[in-house]
C-alpha positions in Angstrom: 81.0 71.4 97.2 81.8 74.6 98.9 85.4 75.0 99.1 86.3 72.7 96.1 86.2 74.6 92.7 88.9 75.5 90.0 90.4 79.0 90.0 88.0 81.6 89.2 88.9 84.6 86.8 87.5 88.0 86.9 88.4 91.5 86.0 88.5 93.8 89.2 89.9 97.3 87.3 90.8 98.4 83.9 93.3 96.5 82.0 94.0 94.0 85.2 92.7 90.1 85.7 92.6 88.2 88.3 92.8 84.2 89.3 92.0 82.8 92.4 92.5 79.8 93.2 89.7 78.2 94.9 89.9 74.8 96.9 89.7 76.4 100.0 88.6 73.5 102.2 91.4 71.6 100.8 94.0 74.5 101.5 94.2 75.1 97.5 96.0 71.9 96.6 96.3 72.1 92.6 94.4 69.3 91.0 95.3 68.3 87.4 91.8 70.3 86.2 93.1 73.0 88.4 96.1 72.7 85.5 93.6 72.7 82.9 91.5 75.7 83.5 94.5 77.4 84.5 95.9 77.0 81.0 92.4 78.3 79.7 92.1 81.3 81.6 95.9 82.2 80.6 95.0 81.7 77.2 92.0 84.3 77.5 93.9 87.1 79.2 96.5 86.9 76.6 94.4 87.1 73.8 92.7 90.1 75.3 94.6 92.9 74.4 93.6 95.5 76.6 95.0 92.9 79.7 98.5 94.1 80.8 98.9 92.9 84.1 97.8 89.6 85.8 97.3 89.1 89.5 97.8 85.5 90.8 95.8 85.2 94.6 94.0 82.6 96.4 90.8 82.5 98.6 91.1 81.6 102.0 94.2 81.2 104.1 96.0 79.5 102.2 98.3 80.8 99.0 98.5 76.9 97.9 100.1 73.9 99.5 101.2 73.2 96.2 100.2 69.9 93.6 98.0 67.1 95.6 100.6 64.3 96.3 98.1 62.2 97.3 96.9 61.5 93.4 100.7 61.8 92.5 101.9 59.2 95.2 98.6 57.0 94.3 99.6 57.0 90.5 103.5 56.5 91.6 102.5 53.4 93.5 100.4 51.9 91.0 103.4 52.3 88.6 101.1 54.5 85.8 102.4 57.2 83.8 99.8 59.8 85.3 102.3 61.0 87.9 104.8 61.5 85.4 102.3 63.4 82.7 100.9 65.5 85.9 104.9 66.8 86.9 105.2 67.8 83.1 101.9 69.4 83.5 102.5 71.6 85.9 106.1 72.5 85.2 104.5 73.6 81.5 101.5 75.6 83.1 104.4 77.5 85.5 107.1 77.9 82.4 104.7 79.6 80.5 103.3 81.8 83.4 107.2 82.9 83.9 107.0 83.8 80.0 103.5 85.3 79.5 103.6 88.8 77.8 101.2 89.8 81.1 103.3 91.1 83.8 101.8 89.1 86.9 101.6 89.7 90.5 101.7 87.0 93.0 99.2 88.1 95.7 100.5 85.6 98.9 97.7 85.4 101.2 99.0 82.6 103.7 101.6 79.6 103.6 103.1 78.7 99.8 104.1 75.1 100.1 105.6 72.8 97.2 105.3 73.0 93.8 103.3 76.4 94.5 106.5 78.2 96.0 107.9 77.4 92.0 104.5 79.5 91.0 105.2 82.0 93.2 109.0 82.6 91.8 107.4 82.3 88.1 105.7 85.8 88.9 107.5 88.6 88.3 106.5 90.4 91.5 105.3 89.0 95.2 103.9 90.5 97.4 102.7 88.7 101.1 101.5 88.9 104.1 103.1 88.7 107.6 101.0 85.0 108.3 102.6 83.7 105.3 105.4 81.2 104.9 106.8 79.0 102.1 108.3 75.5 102.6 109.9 73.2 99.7 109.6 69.6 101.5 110.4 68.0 98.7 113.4 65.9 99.4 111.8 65.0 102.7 110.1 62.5 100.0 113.0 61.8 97.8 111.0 63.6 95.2 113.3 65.0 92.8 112.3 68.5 91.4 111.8 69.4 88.1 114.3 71.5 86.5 112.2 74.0 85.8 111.7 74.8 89.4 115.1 74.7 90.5 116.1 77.3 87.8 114.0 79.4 89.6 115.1 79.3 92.8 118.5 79.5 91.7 117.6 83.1 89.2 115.9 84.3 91.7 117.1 83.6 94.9 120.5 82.8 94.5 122.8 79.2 94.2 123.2 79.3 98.3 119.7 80.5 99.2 118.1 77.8 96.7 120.4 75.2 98.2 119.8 75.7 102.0 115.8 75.7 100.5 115.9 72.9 98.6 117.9 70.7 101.0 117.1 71.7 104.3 113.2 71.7 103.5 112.7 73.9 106.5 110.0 76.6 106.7 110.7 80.0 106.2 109.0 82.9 107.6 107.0 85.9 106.1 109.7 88.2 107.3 112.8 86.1 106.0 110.8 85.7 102.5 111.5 89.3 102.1 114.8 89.2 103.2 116.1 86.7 100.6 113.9 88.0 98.1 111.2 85.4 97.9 108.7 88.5 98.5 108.9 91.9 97.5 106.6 93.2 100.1 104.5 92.8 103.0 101.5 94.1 103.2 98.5 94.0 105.7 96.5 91.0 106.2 93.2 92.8 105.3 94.5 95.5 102.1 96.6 92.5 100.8 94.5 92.2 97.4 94.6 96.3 97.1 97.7 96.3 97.9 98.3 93.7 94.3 95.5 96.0 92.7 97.1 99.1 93.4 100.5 97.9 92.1 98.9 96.4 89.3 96.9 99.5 87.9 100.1 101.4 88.3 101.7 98.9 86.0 99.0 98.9 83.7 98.8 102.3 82.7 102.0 102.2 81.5 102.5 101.4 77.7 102.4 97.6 77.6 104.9 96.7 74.5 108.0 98.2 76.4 107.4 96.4 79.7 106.8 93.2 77.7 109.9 93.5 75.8 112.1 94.7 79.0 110.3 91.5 80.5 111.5 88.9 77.8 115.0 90.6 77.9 115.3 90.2 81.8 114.1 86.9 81.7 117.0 85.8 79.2 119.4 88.1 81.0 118.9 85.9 83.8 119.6 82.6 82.0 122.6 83.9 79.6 120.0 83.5 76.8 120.2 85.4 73.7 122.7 87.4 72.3 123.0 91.3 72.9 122.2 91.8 69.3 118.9 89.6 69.7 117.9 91.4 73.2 118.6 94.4 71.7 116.3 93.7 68.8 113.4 92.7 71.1 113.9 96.1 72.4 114.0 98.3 69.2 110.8 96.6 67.8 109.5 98.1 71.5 110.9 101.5 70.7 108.1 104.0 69.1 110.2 107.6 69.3 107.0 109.8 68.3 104.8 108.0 71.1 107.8 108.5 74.0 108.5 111.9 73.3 104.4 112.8 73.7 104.3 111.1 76.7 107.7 113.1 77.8 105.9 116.3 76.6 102.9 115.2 78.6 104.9 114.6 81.8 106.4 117.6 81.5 103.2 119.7 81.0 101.2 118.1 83.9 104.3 119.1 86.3 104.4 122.1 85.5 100.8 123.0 85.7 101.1 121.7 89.6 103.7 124.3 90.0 
């Protein structure tokens, strides 16, 4: 049915993929086979070694309105497990996202709602538009949210700014997304996906074992994880002297040949 598929992967530009998600008729509600394929495709852009950066984007105007409740709150009132094993489900699929060797790019086309808001926050960059807003509603339904999630908001937000979120479950505009950090950028409506492409092939072409080791380091610097010696060892085994002093010498030569 036209609107109603699982997230589609492609490769726009050298060393880049790309997911969409793709249930545009149902305003990109994750399904648990959304879950599913999404775990696949991550699998095949990490085992593809010329991949450095992902970009995360939807079609339509929607980013995502999160996971369908209505499955969850069907399985919650029938007392099965399902609801349970689709939470843990989803709070794996965006743990690993948050600690994929890819650096990834969350390309916000339109409102980010729910559980989505926590993929969102699991990319390392956002970037939106001025349509878009996010909205966490979920203790309008006494639903509890998974750790995972509320880690998040609290690394990357803030204690305060994840609190009044959280709590309030009050939609926040495109405009305040950016100014408490839930975006990075705004970009126009209709060079949004350049925009992420642009950014992305800049990361790209940048040597790819550095960035993922200054990425696992951040990511445990944010979390008090790992000792200084064992961060700093994650970045030696990144450190290739001979390679960085080229590139330096490279640099140097293609600046001054401009002058």
């Amino acid at each position: 049915m036209n609107g109603e598929s699982t997230p589609v992967l492609s490769r726009p530009v050298a060393n880049v993929a790309l997911i969409e998600l793709n249930r545009v008729a149902n305003a990109n509600r994750i399904q648990p086979e959304d879950l599913d394929m999404l775990e696949c495709q991550l699998d095949e852009c990490e085992r593809d070694q010329n991949i450095h950066v992902l970009v995360l984007t939807a079609k339509g105007t929607y980013f995502s309105a999160g996971f369908d409740l209505r499955a969850l709150s069907a399985n919650a009132a029938s007392g099965e497990l399902k609801a349970a094993e689709s939470d843990s489900a989803f709070e794996r699929f965006v743990d690993r996202l948050e600690n994929t060797r890819l650096i990834v790019i969350a390309a916000i086309n339109g409102p980010v709602i729910g559980g989505s808001t926590d993929i969102a926050l699991a990319c390392d960059l956002r970037i939106g538009v001025e349509k878009a807003y996010m909205l966490m509603p979920a203790a309008r339904f006494g639903l509890p949210l998974y750790a995972g999630a509320l880690q998040r908001y609290v690394t990357r937000l803030g204690l305060n700014q994840a609190k009044r979120l959280v709590f309030l479950a009050q939609r926040v505009e495109a405009a305040e997304m950016l100014a408490i950090g839930f975006l990075n950028e705004i970009a126009p409506e209709a060079e949004l996906l350049s925009r992420a492409l642009e950014v992305a092939s800049s990361i790209a072409a940048m040597p790819a074992g550095p960035l993922t080791a200054m990425k696992k380091v951040l990511n445990a610097s944010a979390l008090s994880k790992g000792t200084a010696q064992e961060n700093r060892n994650v970045l030696l085994a990144a450190f290739d002297g001979p390679a960085i002093a080229a590139r330096i010498s490279a640099g140097n030569l293609a600046r001054q040949s401009k002058d």
